[in-house]
N, CA, C and O of each residue as an XYZ file, in Angstrom:
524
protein
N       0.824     -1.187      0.000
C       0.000      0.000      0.000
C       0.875      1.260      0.000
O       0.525      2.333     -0.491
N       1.881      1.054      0.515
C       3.219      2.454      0.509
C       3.596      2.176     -0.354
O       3.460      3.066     -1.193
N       4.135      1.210     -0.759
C       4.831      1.623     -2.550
C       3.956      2.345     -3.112
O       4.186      3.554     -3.155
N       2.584      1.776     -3.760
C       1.235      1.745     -4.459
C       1.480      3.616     -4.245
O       1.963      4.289     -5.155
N       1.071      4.192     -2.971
C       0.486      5.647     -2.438
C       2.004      6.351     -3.111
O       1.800      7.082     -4.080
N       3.037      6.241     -2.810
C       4.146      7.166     -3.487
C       4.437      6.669     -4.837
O       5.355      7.445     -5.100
N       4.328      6.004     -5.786
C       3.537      5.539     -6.849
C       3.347      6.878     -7.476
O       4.007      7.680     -8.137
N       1.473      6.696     -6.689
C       0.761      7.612     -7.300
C       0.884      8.825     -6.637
O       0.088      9.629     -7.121
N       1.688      9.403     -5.537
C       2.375     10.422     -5.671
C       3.273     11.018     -6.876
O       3.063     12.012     -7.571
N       4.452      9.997     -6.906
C       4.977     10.022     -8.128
C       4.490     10.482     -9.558
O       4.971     11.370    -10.261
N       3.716      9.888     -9.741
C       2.653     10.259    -11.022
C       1.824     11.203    -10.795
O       0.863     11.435    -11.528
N       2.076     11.780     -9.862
C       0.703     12.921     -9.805
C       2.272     14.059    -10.008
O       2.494     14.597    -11.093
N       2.861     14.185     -9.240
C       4.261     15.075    -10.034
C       4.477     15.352    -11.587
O       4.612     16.366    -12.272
N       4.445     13.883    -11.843
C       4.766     13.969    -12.897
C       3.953     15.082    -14.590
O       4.253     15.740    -15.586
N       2.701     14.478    -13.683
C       1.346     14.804    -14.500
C       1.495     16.294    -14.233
O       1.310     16.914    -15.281
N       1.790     17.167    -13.096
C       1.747     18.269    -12.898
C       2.699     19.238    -13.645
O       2.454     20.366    -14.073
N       4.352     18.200    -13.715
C       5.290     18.997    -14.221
C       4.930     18.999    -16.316
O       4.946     19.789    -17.260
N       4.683     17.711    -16.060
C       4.318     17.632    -18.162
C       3.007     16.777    -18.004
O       2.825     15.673    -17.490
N       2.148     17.672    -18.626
C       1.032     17.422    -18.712
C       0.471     15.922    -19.736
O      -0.661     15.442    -19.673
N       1.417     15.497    -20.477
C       1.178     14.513    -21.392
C       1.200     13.144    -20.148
O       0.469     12.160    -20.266
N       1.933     13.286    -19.281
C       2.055     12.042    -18.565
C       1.225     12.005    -17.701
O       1.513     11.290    -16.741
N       0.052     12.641    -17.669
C      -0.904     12.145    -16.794
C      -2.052     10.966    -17.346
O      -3.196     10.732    -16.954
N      -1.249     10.363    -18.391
C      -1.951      9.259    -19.099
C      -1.001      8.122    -17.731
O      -1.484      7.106    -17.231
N      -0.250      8.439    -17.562
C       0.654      7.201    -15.996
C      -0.790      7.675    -14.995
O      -1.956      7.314    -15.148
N      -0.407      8.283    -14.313
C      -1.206      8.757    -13.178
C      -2.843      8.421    -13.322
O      -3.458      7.614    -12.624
N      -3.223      8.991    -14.072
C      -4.945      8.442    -14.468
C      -5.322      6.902    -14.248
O      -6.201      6.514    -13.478
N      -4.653      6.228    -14.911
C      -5.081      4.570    -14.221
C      -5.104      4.012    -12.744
O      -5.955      3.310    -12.198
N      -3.518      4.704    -12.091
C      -3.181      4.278    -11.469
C      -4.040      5.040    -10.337
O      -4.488      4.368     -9.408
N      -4.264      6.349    -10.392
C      -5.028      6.732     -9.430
C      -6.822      6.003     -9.313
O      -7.420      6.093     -8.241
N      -7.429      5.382    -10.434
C      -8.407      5.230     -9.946
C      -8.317      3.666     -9.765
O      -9.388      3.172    -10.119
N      -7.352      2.645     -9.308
C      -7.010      1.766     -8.967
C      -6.808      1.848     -7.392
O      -7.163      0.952     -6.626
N      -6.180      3.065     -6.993
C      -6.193      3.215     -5.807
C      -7.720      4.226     -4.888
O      -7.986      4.569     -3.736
N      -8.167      4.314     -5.859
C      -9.751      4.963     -5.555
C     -10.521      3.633     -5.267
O     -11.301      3.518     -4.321
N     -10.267      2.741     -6.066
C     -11.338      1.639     -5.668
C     -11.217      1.038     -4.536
O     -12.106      0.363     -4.017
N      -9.644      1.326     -3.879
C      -9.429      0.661     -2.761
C      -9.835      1.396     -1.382
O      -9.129      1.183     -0.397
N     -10.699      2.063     -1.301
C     -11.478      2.394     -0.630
C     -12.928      1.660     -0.099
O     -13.623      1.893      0.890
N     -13.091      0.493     -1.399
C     -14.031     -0.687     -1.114
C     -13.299     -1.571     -0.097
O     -13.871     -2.290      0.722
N     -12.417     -1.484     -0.191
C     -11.885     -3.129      1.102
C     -11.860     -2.574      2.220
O     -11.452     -1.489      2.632
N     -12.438     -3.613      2.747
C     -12.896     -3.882      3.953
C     -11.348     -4.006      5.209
O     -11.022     -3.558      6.308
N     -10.946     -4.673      4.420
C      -9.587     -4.374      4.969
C      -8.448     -3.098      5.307
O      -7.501     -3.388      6.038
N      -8.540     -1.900      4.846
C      -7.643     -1.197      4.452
C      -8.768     -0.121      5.094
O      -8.185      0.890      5.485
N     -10.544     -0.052      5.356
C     -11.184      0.989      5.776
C     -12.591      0.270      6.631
O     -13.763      0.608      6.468
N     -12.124     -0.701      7.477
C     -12.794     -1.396      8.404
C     -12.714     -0.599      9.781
O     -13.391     -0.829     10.783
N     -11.680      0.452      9.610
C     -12.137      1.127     10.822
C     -13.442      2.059     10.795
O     -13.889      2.393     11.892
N     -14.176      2.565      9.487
C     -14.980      3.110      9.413
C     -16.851      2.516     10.081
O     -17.927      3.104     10.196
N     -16.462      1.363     10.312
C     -17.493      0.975     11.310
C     -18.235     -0.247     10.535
O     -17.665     -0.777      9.582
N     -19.605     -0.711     10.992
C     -19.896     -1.492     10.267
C     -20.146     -1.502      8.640
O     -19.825     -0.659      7.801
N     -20.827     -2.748      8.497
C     -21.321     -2.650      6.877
C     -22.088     -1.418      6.142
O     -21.704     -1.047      5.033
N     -22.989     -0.906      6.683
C     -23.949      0.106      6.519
C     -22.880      1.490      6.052
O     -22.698      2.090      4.993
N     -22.348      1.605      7.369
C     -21.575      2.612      7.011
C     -20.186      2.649      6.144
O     -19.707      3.621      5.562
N     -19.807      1.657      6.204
C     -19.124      1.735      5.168
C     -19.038      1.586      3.600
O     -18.042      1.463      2.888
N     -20.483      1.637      3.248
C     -21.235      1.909      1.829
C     -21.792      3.422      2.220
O     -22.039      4.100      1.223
N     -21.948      3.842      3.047
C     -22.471      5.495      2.908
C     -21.223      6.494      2.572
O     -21.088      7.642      2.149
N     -20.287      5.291      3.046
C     -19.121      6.100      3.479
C     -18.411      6.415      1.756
O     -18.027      7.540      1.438
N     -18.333      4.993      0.627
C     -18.132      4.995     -0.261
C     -18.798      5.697     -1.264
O     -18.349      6.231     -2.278
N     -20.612      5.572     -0.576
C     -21.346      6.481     -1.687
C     -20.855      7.737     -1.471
O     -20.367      8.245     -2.481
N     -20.820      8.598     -0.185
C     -20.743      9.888     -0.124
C     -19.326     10.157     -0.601
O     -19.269     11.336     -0.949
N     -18.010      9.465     -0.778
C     -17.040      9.829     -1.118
C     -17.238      9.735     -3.342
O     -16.684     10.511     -4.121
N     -18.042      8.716     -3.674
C     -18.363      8.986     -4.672
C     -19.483     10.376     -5.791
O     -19.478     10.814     -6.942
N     -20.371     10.589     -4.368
C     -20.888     11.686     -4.408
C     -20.024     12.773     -4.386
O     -20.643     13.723     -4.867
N     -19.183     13.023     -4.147
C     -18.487     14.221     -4.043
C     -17.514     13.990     -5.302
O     -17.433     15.069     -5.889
N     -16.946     13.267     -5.776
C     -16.264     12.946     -6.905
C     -17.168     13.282     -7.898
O     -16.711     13.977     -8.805
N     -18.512     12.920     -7.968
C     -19.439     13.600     -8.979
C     -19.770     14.675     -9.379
O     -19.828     15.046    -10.552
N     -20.069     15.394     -8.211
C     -20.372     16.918     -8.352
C     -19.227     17.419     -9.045
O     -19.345     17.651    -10.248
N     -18.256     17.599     -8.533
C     -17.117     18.044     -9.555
C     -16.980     17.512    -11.328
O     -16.670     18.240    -12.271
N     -17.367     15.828    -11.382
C     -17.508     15.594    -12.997
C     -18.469     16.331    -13.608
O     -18.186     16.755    -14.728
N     -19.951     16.693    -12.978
C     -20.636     17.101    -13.299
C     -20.566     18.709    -13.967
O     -21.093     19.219    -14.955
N     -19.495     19.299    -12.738
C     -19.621     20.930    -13.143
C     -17.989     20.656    -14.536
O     -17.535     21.572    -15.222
N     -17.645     19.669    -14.548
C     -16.131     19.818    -15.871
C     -17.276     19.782    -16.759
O     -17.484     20.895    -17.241
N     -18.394     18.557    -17.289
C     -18.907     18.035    -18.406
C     -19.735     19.290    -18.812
O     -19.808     19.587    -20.004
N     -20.557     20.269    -17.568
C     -21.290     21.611    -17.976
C     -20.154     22.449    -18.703
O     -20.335     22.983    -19.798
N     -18.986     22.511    -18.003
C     -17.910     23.569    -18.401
C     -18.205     23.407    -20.069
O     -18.671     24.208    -20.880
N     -17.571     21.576    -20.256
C     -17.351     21.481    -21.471
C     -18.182     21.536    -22.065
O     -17.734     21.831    -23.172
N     -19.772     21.406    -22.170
C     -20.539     21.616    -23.143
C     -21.096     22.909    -22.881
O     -22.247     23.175    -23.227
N     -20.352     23.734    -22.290
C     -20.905     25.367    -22.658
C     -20.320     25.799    -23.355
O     -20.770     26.860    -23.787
N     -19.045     25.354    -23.912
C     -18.095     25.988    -24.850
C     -18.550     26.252    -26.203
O     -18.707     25.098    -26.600
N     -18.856     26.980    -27.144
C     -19.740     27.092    -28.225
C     -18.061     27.666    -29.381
O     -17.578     28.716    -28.956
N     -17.647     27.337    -30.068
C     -16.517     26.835    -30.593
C     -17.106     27.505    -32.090
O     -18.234     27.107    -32.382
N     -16.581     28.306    -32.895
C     -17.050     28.549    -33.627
C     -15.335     28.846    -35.158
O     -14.382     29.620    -35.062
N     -15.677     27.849    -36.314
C     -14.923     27.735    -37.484
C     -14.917     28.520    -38.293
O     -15.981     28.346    -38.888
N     -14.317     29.444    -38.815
C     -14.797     30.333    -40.147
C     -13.306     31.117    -40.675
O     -12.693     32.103    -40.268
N     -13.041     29.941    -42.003
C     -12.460     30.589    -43.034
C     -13.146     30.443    -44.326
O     -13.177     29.578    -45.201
N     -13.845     31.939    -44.079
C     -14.134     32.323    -45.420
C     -13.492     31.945    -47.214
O     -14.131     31.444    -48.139
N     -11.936     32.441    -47.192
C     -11.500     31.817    -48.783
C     -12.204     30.135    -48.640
O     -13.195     29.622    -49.161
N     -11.566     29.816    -48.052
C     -11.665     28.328    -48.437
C     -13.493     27.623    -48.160
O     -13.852     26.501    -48.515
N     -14.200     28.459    -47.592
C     -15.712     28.040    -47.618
C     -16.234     28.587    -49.073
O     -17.053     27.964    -49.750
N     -15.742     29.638    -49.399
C     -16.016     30.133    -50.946
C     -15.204     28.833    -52.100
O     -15.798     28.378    -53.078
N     -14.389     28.599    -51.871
C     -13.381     27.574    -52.695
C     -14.508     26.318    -52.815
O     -14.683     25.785    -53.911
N     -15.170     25.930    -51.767
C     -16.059     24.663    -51.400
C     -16.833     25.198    -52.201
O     -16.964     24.569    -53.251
N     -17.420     26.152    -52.110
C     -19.060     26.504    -52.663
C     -18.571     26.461    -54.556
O     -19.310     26.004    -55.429
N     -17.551     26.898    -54.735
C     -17.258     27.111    -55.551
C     -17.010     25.776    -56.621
O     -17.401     25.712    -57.787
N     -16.274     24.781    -55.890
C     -16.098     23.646    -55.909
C     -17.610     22.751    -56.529
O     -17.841     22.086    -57.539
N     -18.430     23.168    -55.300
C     -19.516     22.269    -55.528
C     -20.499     22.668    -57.069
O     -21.062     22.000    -57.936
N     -20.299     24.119    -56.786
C     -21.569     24.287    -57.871
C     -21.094     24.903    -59.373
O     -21.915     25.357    -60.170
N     -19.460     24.842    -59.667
C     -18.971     24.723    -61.442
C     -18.286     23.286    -61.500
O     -17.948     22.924    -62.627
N     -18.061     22.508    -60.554
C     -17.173     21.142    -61.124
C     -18.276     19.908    -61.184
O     -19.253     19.664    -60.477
N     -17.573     19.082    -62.590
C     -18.907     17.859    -62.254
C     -18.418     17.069    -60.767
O     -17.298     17.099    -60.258
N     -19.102     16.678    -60.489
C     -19.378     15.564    -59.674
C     -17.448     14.311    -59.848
O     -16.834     13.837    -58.892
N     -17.230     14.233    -60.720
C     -16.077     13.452    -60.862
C     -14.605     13.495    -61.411
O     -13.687     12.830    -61.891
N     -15.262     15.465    -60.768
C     -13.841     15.820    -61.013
C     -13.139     15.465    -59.876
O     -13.700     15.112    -58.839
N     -10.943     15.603    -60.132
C     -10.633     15.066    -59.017
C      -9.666     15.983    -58.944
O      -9.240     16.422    -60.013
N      -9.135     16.449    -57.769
C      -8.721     17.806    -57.118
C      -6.906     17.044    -56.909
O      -6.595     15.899    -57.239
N      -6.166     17.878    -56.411
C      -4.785     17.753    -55.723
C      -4.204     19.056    -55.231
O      -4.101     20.022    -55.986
N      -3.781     19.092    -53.831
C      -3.320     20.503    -53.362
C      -2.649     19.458    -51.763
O      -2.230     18.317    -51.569
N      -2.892     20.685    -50.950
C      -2.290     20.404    -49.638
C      -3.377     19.651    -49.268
O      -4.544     19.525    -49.639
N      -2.437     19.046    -48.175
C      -3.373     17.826    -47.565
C      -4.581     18.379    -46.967
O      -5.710     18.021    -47.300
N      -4.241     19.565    -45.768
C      -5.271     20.014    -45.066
C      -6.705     20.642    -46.218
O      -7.910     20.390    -46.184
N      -5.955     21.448    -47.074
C      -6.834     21.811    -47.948
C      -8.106     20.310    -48.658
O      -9.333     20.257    -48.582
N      -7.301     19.505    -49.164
C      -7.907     18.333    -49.930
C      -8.570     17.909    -48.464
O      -9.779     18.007    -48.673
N      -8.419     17.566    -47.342
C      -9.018     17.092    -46.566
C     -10.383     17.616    -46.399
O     -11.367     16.910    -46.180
N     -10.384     19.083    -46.532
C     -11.993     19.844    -46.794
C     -12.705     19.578    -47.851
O     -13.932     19.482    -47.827
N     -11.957     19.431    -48.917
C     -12.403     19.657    -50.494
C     -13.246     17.724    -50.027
O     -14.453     17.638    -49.801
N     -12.507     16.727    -49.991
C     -13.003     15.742    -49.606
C     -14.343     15.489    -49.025
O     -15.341     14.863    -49.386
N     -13.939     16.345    -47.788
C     -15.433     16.087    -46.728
C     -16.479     16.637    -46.949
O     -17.588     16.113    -46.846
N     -16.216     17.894    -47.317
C     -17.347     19.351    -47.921
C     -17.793     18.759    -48.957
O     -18.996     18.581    -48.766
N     -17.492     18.361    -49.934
C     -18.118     18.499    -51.662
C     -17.908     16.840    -51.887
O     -18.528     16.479    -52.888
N     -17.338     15.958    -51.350
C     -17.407     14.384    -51.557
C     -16.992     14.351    -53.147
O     -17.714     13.728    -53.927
N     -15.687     15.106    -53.666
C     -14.941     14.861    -54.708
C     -13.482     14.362    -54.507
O     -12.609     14.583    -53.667
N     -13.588     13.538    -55.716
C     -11.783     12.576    -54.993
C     -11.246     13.477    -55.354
O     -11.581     14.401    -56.095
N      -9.669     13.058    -54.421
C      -9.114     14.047    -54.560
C      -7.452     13.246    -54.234
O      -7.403     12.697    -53.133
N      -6.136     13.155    -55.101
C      -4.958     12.724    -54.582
C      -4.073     14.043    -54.065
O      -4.023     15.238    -54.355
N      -3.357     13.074    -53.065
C      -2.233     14.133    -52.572
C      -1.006     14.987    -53.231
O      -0.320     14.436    -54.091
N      -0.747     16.221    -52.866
C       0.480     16.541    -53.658
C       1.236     16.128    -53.372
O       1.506     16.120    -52.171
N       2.047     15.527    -54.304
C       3.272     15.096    -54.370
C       4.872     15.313    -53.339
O       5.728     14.454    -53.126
N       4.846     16.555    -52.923
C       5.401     17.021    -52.199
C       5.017     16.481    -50.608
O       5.576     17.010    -49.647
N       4.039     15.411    -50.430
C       3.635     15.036    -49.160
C       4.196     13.470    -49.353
O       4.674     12.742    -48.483
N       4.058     13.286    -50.281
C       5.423     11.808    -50.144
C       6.636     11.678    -50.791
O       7.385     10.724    -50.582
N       6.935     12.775    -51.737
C       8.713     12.708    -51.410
C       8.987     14.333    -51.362
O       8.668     15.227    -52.146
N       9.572     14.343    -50.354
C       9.783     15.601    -50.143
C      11.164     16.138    -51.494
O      11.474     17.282    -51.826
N      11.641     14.997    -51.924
C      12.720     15.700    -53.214
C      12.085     16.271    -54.383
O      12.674     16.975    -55.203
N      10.779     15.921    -54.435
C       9.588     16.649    -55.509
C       9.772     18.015    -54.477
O       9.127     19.041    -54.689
C-alpha cells in the first residue's frame, strides 16, 4: 500500500510537471480509488452500513465536480470560419462535375473531400519531399 500511495504520488508530479504524462497517473489513481471498497484497508470506518455510505458519499463528491467539468465542457460554443476556403467549397460544388478530381495540400484536400465528396490525390510534395 506504501509503494502503491508514493507511486501515485509520483505520477501525480509527474502529471503536474508535463502534462502529457498524466496518461501514468490516471489509471493508477483510480485503482487506488477503488481501494477504498476493502474492507480491509477501511474497516475502521465501522460497520457494513456505514461503510457503503461512506463509499457512496465519497463517490458523491467525486461527482459533483464531474458534473460541473462536463457543464464547463458543453458550454463551450466553438465557432470555425475561413471564409476563402468556404467560398473555394461553394465554388467547388456548384462549377465542377461531380467526378472531377482535385490535388493541393493535404489540409486543404481534406476539406475539399469532406465538404463536396470529390476525390481528390495528394500533392506530391507530401510523399517525397525531393519533388
Amino acid at each position: 500500500m506504501v509503494y502503491h500511495s508514493l507511486q501515485l504520488l509520483a505520477f501525480a508530479v509527474l502529471a503536474v510537471l508535463i502534462m502529457r504524462l498524466k496518461l501514468f497517473l490516471t489509471p493508477h489513481m483510480c485503482i487506488m480509488a477503488s481501494l477504498i471498497c476493502s474492507k480491509q484497508l477501511f474497516g475502521w470506518v465501522g460497520d457494513r452500513f456505514k461503510h457503503h455510505v461512506a463509499v457512496f458519499a465519497v463517490m458523491a463528491i467525486m461527482a459533483v465536480q464531474g458534473v460541473a467539468n462536463m457543464q464547463a465542457q458543453w458550454a463551450i460554443i466553438g465557432e470555425f470560419s475561413n471564409m476563402p476556403q468556404e467560398e473555394l467549397l461553394d465554388w467547388i460544388q456548384e462549377n465542377t462535375p461531380s467526378d472531377s478530381v482535385f490535388a493541393g495540400a493535404m489540409p486543404t484536400m481534406a476539406s475539399v473531400k469532406l465538404s463536396t465528396g470529390r476525390p481528390i490525390v495528394n500533392h506530391p510534395h507530401y510523399e517525397d519531399t525531393g519533388l
